[in-house]
C-alpha positions as CSV (number, residue, x, y, z in Angstrom):
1,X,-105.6,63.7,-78.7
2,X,-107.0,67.3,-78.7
3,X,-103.6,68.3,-79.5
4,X,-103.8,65.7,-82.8
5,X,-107.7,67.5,-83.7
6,X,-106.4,71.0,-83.4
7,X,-103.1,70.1,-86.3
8,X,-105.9,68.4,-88.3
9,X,-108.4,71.3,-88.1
10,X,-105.4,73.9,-88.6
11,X,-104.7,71.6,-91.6
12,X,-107.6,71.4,-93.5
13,X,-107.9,75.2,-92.7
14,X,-104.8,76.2,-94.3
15,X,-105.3,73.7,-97.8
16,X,-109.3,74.9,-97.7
17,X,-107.8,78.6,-98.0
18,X,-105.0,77.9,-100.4
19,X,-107.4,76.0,-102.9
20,X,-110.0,78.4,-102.7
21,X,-108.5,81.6,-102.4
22,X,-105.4,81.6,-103.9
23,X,-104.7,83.1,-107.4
24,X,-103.4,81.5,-109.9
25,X,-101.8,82.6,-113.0
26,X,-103.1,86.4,-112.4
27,X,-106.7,85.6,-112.2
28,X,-109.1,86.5,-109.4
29,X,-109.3,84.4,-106.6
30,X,-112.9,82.4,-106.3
31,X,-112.8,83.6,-102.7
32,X,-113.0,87.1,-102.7
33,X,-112.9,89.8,-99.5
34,X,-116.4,90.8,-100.6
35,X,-117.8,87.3,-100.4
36,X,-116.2,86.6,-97.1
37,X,-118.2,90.1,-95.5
38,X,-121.1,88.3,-97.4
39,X,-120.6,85.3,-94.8
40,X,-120.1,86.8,-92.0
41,X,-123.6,88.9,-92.9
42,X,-125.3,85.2,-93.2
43,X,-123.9,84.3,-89.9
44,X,-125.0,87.0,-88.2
45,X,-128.3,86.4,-89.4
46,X,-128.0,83.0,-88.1
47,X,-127.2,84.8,-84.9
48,X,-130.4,86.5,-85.4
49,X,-132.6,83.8,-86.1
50,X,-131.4,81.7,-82.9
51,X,-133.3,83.6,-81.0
52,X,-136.0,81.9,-82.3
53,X,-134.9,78.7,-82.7
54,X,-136.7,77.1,-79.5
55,X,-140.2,78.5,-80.5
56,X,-139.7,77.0,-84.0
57,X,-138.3,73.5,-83.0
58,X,-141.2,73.1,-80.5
59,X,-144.2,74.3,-82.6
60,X,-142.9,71.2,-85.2
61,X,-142.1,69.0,-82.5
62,X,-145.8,69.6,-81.4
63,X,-147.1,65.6,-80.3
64,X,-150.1,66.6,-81.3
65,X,-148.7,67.8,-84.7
66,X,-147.1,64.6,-85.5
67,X,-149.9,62.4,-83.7
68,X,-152.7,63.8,-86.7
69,X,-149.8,63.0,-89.7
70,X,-148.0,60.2,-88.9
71,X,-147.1,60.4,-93.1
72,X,-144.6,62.9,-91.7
73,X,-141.8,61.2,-90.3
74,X,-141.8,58.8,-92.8
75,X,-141.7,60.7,-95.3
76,X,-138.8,63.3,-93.8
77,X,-137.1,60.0,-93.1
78,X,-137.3,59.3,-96.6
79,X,-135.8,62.9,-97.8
80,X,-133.6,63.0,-95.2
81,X,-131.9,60.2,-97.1
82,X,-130.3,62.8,-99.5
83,X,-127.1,63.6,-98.0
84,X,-124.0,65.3,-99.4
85,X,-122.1,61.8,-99.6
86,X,-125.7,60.3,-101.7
87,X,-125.3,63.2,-103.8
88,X,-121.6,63.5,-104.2
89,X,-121.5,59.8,-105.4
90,X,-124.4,60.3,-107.9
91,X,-122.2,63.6,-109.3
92,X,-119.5,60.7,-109.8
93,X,-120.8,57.6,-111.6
94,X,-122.5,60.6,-113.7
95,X,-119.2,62.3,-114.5
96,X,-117.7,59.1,-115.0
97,X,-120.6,57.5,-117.6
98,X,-120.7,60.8,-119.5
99,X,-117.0,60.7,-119.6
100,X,-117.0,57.4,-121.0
101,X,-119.2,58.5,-123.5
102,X,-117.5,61.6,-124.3
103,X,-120.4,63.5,-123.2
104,X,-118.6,67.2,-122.1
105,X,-121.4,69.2,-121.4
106,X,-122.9,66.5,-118.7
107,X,-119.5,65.4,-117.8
108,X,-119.0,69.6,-116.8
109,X,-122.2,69.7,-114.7
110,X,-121.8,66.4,-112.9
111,X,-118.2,67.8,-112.2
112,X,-119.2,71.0,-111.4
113,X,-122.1,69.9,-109.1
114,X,-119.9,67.6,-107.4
115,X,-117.0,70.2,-106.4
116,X,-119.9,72.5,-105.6
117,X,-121.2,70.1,-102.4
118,X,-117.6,68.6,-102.1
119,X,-116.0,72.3,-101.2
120,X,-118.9,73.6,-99.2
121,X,-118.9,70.3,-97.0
122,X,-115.2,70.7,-96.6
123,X,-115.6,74.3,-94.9
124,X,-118.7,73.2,-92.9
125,X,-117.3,69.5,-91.0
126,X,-114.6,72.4,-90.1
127,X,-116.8,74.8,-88.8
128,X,-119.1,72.8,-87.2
129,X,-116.5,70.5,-85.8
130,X,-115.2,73.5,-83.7
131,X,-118.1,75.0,-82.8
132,X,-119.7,71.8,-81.6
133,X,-123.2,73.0,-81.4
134,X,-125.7,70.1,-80.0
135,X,-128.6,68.7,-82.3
136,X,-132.0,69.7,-80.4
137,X,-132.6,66.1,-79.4
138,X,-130.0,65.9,-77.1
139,X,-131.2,65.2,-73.4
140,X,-129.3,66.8,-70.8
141,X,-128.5,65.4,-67.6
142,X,-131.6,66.4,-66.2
143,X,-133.7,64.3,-68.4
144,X,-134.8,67.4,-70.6
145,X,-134.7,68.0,-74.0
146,X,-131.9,70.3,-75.7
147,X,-135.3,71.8,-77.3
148,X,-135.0,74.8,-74.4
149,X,-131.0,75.3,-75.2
150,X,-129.9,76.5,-78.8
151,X,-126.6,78.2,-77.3
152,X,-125.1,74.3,-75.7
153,X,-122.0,74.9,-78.0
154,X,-119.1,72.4,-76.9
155,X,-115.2,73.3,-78.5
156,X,-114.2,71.2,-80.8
157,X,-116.7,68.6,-79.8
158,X,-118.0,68.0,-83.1
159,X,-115.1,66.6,-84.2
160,X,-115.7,63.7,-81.8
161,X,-119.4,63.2,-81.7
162,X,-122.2,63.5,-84.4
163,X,-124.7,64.9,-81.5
164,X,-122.6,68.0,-81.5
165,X,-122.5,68.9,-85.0
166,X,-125.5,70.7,-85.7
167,X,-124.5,74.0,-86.8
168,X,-124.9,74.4,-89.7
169,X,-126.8,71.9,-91.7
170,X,-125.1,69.7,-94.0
171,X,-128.2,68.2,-95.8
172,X,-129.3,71.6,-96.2
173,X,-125.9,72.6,-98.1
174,X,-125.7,69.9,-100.1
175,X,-129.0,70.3,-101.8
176,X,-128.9,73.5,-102.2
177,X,-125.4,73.5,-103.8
178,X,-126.5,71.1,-106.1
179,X,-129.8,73.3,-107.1
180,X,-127.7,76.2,-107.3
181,X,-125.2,74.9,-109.2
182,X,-127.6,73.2,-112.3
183,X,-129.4,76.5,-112.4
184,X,-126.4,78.2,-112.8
185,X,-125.2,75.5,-115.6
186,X,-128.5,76.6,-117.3
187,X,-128.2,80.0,-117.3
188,X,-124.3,79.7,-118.9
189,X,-126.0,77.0,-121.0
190,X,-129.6,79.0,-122.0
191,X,-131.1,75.9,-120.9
192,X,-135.3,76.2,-123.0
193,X,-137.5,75.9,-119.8
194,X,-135.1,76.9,-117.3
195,X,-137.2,79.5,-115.5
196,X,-139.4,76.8,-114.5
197,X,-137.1,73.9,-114.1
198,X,-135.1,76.1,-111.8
199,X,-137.4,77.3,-109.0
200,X,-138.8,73.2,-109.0
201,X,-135.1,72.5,-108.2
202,X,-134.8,75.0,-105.2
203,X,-138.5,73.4,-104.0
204,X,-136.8,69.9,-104.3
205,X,-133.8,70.8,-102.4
206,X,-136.0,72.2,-99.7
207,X,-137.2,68.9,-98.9
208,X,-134.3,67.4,-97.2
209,X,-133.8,70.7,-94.6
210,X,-137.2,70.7,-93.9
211,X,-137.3,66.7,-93.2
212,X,-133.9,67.5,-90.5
213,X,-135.9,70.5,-89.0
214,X,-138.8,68.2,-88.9
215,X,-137.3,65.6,-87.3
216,X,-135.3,67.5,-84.7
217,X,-131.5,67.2,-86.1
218,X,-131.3,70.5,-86.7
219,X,-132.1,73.9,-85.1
220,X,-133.9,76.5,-88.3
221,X,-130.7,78.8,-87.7
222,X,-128.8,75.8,-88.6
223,X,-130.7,75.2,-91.5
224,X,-130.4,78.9,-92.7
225,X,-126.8,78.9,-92.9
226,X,-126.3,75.7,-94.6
227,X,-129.1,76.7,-97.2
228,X,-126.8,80.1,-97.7
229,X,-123.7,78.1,-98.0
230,X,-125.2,75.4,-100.1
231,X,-126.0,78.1,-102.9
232,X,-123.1,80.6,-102.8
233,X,-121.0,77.2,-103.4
234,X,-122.8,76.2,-106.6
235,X,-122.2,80.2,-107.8
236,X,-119.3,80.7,-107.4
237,X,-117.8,77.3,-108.5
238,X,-119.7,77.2,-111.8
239,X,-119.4,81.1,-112.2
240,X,-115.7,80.3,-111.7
241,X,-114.9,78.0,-113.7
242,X,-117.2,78.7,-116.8
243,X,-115.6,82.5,-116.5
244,X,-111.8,80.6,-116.6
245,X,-112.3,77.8,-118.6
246,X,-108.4,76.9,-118.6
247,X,-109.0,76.7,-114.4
248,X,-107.1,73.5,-113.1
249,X,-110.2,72.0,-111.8
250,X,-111.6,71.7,-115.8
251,X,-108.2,70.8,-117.6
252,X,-107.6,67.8,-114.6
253,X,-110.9,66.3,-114.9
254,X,-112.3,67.5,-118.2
255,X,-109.4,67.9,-120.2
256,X,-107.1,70.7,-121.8
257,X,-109.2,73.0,-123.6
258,X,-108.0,75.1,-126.5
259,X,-108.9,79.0,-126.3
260,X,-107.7,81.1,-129.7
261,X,-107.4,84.9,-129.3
262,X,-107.3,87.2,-131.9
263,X,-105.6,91.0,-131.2
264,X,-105.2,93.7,-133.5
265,X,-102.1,96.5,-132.4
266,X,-99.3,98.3,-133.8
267,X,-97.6,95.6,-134.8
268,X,-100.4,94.2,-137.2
269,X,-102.9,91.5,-136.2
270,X,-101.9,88.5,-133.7
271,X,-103.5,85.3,-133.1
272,X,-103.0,82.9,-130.2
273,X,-104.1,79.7,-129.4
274,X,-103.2,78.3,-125.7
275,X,-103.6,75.3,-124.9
276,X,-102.7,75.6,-121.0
């Protein structure tokens, strides 16, 4: 059976890096070498801020804390409810009703959105299915909470159990992506208004990592990694794709595109329209 995860995890390694970082047609890849020092730079700050994950997770696990605003839970219940599969399924039915009405420009940002949670959540039930880091709830055999223990890291453990797949946070990813990728749609778009609509999407997005923080799902060093995550995927995929309209994402699910380019040169003045 471990023999069966480890193909599967080599798998999905191998088609995450061929879709995401191979070049196609002599254009960049999305993935580039820079991006990837970028990510290890976020991880090591992740590193960093373990060190105080136990002194955040028990100051808002304070009893007393939750005892004087009982509204709490509920309410990080409630925003805890926004996951990447919630979010991914409302970027569908709203790609599929603009495309029905032949609406492009919301059919490209529910598209885009959606690839921008759907390729970060790919990389992360990888990563976190190896590493196999244990949500702070966890009770070990003693009777004592995980809470003391942000280093309980069992390999390839997450693929198995949900306990063991807190680093790092999908919720917080897949709100983030989603805020990062609309304020990106409104800066290629020159949305009116965007310089406020944007920073109330971050503050939205917030809501579900603060709710799994709150309610002890996640470590904050788990959090900060999926928040990072979450927004380099909504750059890069809408930078990406609006800076190669003719991609293969765009012509598969938005349809082939005509560009026209005009060139003057020794040989008098050319014009070409591509279609591909």
């Amino acid at each position: 059976m471990n023999c069966d995860r480890r193909a599967c995890t080599a798998r999905v390694i191998i088609l995450w890096s061929c879709l995401f970082t191979a070049r196609a047609r002599g254009q960049e890849a999305l993935i580039t070498h820079h991006d990837l020092v970028v990510v290890g730079a976020a991880t090591a700050g992740a590193a960093l801020l373990s060190l105080a994950d136990v002194h955040i997770a028990q100051a808002i696990g304070d009893t007393l804390l939750r005892a004087r605003h009982t509204g709490f839970t509920s309410a990080a219940k409630r925003a805890s409810f926004v996951t990447e599969t919630v979010l991914m399924a409302t970027g569908g039915v709203v790609y599929a009703v603009a495309k029905r009405q032949q609406n492009e420009a919301a059919a490209d940002v529910a598209l885009h959105s959606t690839i921008s949670v759907l390729s970060a959540a790919t990389f992360i039930q990888v990563v976190r299915g190896i590493a196999g880091r244990a949500r702070p709830y966890l009770v070990d055999e003693n009777g004592d909470l995980r809470d003391s223990n942000p280093y309980d890291f069992s390999l390839l453990h997450g693929f198995t159990s949900f306990d063991y797949r807190s680093f790092p946070s999908m919720h917080a990813m897949a709100s983030f992506a989603v805020a990062s990728a609309l304020s990106q749609e409104m800066r290629f778009r020159h949305t009116p208004g965007r310089d406020v609509i944007s920073p109330a999407l971050y503050a939205g997005a917030a809501m579900p990592a603060l709710a799994r923080l709150y309610l002890d799902e996640h470590w904050a060093s788990d959090i900060a990694l999926g928040v990072f995550l979450g927004v380099l995927s909504g750059q890069k995929v809408v930078q990406y794709t609006h800076s190669h309209p003719n991609n293969w994402l765009d012509r598969k699910f938005l349809g082939t595109r005509a560009t026209a380019t005009v060139s003057v040169g020794a040989g008098g003045l050319s014009f070409f329209v591509v279609p591909f």
